[in-house]
N, C-alpha and C positions, 0 to 999 in steps of 0.2 A: 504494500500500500504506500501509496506519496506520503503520506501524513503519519508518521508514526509516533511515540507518545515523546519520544529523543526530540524532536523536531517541536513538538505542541513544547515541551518545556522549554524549547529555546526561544518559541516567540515568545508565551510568558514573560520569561525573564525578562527579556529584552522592551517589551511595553508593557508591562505589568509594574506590581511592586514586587511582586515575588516569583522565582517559579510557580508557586501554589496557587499566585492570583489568577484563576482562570475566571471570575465574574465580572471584573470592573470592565465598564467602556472598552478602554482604551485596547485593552486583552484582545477583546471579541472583537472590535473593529480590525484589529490587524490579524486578525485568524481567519475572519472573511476575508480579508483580501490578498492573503498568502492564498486562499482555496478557490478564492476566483480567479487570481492570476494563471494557475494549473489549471483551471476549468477554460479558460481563454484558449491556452492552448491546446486544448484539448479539442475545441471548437474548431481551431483554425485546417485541424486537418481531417475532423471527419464533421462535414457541414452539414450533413443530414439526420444528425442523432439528436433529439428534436425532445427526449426526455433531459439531459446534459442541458438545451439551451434551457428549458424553464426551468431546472434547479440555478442554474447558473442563473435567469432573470431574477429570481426569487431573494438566492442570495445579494445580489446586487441590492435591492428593497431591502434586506435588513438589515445590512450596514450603513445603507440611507439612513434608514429611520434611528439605529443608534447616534452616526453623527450626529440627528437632528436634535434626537432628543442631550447629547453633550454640550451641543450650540446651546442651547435653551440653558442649560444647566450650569454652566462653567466654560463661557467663551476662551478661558486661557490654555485647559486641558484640549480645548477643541483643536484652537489652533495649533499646540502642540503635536499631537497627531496628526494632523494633516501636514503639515512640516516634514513629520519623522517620516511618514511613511509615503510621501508625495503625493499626494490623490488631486491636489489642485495648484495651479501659480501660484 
Protein backbone atom coordinates (compact mmCIF):
# COMPACT_ATOMS: atom_id res chain seq x y z
CA UNK A 1 0.00 0.00 0.00
CA UNK A 2 1.21 3.82 -0.79
CA UNK A 3 0.35 4.88 2.63
CA UNK A 4 1.71 2.92 5.29
CA UNK A 5 1.55 3.61 9.04
CA UNK A 6 5.83 4.68 8.65
CA UNK A 7 4.79 7.31 6.39
CA UNK A 8 1.12 8.49 8.37
CA UNK A 9 3.73 9.00 11.28
CA UNK A 10 5.94 11.20 9.24
CA UNK A 11 3.33 13.44 8.06
CA UNK A 12 2.13 13.72 11.70
CA UNK A 13 5.16 14.74 12.96
CA UNK A 14 5.95 16.88 10.45
CA UNK A 15 2.24 19.06 10.64
CA UNK A 16 1.18 17.87 13.63
CA UNK A 17 2.24 18.45 17.34
CA UNK A 18 3.19 15.07 17.63
CA UNK A 19 3.46 11.82 15.92
CA UNK A 20 0.39 10.95 17.84
CA UNK A 21 -1.57 14.12 16.68
CA UNK A 22 -3.52 12.41 14.03
CA UNK A 23 -6.96 15.00 14.90
CA UNK A 24 -5.82 18.57 14.63
CA UNK A 25 -6.49 20.55 11.39
CA UNK A 26 -3.53 20.83 10.35
CA UNK A 27 -2.76 16.63 10.53
CA UNK A 28 -5.63 15.85 8.23
CA UNK A 29 -5.24 18.79 5.94
CA UNK A 30 -1.95 17.51 4.85
CA UNK A 31 -2.92 13.69 4.97
CA UNK A 32 -5.48 14.70 2.30
CA UNK A 33 -3.27 16.10 0.23
CA UNK A 34 -0.38 13.70 0.52
CA UNK A 35 -3.54 11.16 -0.71
CA UNK A 36 -4.61 13.24 -3.38
CA UNK A 37 -1.55 14.17 -4.69
CA UNK A 38 -1.03 9.90 -5.21
CA UNK A 39 -4.62 9.89 -6.39
CA UNK A 40 -3.64 12.66 -9.08
CA UNK A 41 -1.45 10.56 -10.31
CA UNK A 42 -3.18 7.80 -10.37
CA UNK A 43 -5.75 9.65 -12.53
CA UNK A 44 -3.28 10.86 -14.93
CA UNK A 45 -2.67 7.48 -16.24
CA UNK A 46 -5.61 5.58 -16.05
CA UNK A 47 -8.59 8.38 -17.17
CA UNK A 48 -11.36 6.11 -17.20
CA UNK A 49 -11.53 4.79 -13.57
CA UNK A 50 -14.37 6.93 -12.73
CA UNK A 51 -14.70 5.38 -8.88
CA UNK A 52 -10.73 6.92 -8.06
CA UNK A 53 -12.07 10.25 -9.80
CA UNK A 54 -15.13 10.74 -7.10
CA UNK A 55 -13.19 9.57 -4.18
CA UNK A 56 -10.43 11.72 -5.36
CA UNK A 57 -13.55 14.69 -5.84
CA UNK A 58 -14.65 13.82 -2.47
CA UNK A 59 -11.59 14.14 -0.96
CA UNK A 60 -10.77 17.35 -2.50
CA UNK A 61 -14.28 18.67 -0.51
CA UNK A 62 -12.91 17.62 2.68
CA UNK A 63 -9.81 19.25 2.92
CA UNK A 64 -11.82 22.34 1.45
CA UNK A 65 -14.18 22.32 4.01
CA UNK A 66 -11.27 21.65 6.83
CA UNK A 67 -9.24 24.64 5.42
CA UNK A 68 -12.57 26.45 5.65
CA UNK A 69 -13.40 25.65 8.69
CA UNK A 70 -9.21 26.73 10.06
CA UNK A 71 -9.81 30.06 8.20
CA UNK A 72 -12.80 30.71 10.30
CA UNK A 73 -11.09 29.56 13.22
CA UNK A 74 -7.42 30.77 13.47
CA UNK A 75 -6.60 32.66 10.29
CA UNK A 76 -2.70 32.32 11.42
CA UNK A 77 -2.69 28.30 11.71
CA UNK A 78 -4.60 28.65 8.20
CA UNK A 79 -2.15 30.50 6.66
CA UNK A 80 0.50 28.45 8.03
CA UNK A 81 -0.48 25.47 6.30
CA UNK A 82 -1.15 26.66 3.30
CA UNK A 83 2.50 28.03 3.28
CA UNK A 84 3.95 24.69 4.47
CA UNK A 85 2.31 22.65 2.23
CA UNK A 86 1.62 25.18 -0.94
CA UNK A 87 -1.89 24.65 -1.83
CA UNK A 88 -2.09 28.50 -2.91
CA UNK A 89 0.27 31.85 -3.97
Amino acid sequence: MYLDSAKKQEIFGQYGKSNTDTGSAESQIALFSYRISHLTEHMKQNRKDYSTERALTMMVGKRRALLNYLKDRDIERYRAIVKALGLRK
